[in-house]
C-alpha positions in Angstrom: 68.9 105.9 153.7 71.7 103.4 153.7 71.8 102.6 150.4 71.4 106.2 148.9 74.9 106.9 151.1 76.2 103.8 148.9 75.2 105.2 145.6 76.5 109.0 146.4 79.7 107.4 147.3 79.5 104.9 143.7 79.3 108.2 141.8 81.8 110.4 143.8 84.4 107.6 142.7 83.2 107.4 139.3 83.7 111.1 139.0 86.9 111.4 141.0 88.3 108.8 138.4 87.1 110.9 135.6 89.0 113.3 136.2 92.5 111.2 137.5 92.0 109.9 133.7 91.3 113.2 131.9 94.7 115.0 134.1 96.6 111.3 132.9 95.7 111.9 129.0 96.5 115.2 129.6 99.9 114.6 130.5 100.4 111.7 127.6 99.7 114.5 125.4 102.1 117.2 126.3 105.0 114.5 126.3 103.9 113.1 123.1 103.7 116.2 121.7 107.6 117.7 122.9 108.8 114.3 121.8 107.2 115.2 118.1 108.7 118.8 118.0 112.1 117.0 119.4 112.0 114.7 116.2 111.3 117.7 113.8 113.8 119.8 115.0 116.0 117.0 114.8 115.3 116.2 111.0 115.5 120.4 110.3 119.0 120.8 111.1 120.3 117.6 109.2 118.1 119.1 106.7 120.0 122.5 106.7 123.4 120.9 106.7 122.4 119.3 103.6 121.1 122.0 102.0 124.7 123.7 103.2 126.6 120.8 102.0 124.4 120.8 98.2 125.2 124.6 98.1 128.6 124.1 98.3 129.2 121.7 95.4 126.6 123.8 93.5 129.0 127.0 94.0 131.7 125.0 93.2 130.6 123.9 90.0 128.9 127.4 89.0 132.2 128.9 89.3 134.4 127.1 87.1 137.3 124.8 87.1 140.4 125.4 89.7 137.5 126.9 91.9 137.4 125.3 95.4 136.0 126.0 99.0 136.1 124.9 102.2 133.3 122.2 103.6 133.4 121.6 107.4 131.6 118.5 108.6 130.1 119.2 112.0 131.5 116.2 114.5 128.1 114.3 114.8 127.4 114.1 111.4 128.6 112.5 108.3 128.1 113.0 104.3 127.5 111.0 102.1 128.2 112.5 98.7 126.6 110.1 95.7 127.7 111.7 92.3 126.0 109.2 90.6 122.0 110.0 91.4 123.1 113.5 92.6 122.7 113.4 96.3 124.3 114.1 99.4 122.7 112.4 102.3 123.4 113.5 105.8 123.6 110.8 108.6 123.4 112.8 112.0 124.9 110.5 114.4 124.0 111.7 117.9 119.9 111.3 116.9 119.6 109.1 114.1 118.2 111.1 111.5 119.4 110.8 107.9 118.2 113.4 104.9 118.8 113.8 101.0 119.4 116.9 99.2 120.0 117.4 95.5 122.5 119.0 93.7 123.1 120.0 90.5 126.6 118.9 88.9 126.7 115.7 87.3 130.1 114.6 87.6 130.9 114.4 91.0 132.9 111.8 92.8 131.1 109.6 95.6 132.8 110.3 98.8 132.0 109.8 102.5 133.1 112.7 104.6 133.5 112.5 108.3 133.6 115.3 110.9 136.5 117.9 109.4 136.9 120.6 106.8 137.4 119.0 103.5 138.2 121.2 100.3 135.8 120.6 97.5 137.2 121.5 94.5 136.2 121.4 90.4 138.9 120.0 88.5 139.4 119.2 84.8 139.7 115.4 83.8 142.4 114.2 80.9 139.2 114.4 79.0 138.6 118.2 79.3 135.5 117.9 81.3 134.6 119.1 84.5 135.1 116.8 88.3 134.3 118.3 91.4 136.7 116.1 93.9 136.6 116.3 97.4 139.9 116.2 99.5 
């Protein structure tokens, strides 16, 4: 009798820390899984910023020279504006995420714009062609 006491109480701990584990992974899961969406929401609004920042220099170029609007730079992020390849990358600066957007002018001046409004604007050069500056 003594030993099957011994074995009852060998399984009732096996099973007890069955279930401790299955409740532990349970929890690793649900705060692996916020810290995912965290990320993703994260990379989505530097992703719309860019896409707000492309639009901009897109209008401004669609609507001609001596056509210029408004750009404000939120305060935790910062533009990059590369008129060579065509992209404006946005670093956000309170989460460390970074994205690239096209756009469509070619001749566009690289800039680097920090938190502010800044007037983007599509200019003739001395040779008659089209430069959207950034001010």
């Amino acid at each position: 009798m003594f030993l099957d006491e011994n074995g009852q109480a060998s399984v009732e701990f096996l099973f007890i820390t069955l279930v401790v584990l299955i409740i532990i992974g349970g929890f690793v899961s649900l705060i692996s899984n916020e810290q995912s969406q965290t990320s993703t929401g994260n990379i989505a609004q530097a992703r719309i910023t860019g896409e707000m920042a492309a639009e901009t220099i897109n209008t401004v170029y669609t609507n001609g020279v001596g056509y210029s609007v408004n750009l404000t730079v939120p305060s935790n992020m910062i533009f990059y504006i590369n008129g060579s390849s065509g992209y404006v990358t946005v670093d956000s600066l309170s989460n460390g995420q970074n994205v690239s957007v096209k756009f469509i002018p070619l001749n566009v001046n690289n800039a680097t714009l920090t938190s502010g409004t800044h007037i983007v604007t599509n200019t003739n050069t001395s040779s008659g062609s089209y430069l959207i500056i950034f001010n």
